[in-house]
N, C-alpha and C positions, 0 to 999 in steps of 0.2 A: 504494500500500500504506500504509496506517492502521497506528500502531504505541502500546498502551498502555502504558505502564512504571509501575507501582506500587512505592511502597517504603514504608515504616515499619513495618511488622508485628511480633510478635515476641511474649516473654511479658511478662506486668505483673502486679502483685501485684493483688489487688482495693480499688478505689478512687484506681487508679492511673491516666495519664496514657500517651496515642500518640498520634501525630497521621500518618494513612495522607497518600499526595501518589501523583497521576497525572499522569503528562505525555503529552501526546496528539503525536505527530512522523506524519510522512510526508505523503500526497496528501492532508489534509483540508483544505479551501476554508474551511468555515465551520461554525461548531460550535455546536450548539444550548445543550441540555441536559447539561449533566454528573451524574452521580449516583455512589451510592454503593448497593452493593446487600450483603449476606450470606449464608450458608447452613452452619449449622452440619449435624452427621452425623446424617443421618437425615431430617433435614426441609426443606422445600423455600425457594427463593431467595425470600430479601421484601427487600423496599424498608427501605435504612438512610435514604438523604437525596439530597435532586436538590436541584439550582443551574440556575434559568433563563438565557439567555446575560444578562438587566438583573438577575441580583442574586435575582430571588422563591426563595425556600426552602421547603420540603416536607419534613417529617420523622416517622420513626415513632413512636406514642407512646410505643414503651417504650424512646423516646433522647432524646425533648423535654428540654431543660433539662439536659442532660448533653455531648449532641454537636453542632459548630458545621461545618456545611460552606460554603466558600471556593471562590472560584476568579481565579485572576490568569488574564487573557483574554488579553494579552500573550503568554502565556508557553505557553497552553493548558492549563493545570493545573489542578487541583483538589485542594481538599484536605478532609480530614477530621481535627477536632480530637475526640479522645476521651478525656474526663473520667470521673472516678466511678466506673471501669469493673468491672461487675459480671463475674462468670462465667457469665452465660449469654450475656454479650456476645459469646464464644470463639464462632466461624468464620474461615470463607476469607472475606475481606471484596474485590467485585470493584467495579472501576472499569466505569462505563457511559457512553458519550458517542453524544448523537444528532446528526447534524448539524440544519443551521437549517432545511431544508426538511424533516426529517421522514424522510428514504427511507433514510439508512443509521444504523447504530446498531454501536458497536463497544464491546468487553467488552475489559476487561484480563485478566491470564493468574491473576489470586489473591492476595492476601498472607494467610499466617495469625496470626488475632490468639487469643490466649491468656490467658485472665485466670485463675491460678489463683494458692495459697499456697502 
């Protein structure tokens, strides 16, 4: 059993500062890809930011130059630093982890992040 734990979510004023953390625990061997995915009400889940297991990053353009994702391989973690944060940034922001061969892919349970005044 594979277990996602998310934390850092919460509210922020706009142009303010979070940083989300995923720790990955139970039977995973080997962890590929980590990411970070969105989905605010009403519209559907897209891509915030993936972390190859060597480091390459992938980000969407409307977080380029704002949002930095991490991952301590150690530890199994990931994180997301969120900068500048606008309010359309506000969703459930979930952890995504694929292992290294590809076959299983595990979702964290949600944090909700909040950008308003």
């Amino acid at each position: 059993q594979v277990q996602l734990v998310e934390s850092g979510g919460g509210l922020v004023q706009p142009g303010g500062s979070l940083r989300l953390s995923c720790a990955a625990s139970g039977s995973i061997f080997s962890v590929g890809s980590m990411g970070w995915h969105r989905q605010a009400p009403g519209k559907q889940r897209e891509l915030v930011a993936v972390i190859s297991s060597v480091g390459y990053t992938n980000y969407a353009d409307s977080v380029k130059g704002r949002f930095t994702i991490s991952r301590d391989n150690a530890k199994n973690t990931v994180y997301l630093q969120m900068n500048g944060l606008k309010p359309e940034d506000t969703a459930v922001y979930y952890c995504k982890v694929v292992t290294s061969n590809g076959i299983y892919v595990y979702w964290g349970q949600g944090t909700q992040v909040t950008v308003s005044s």
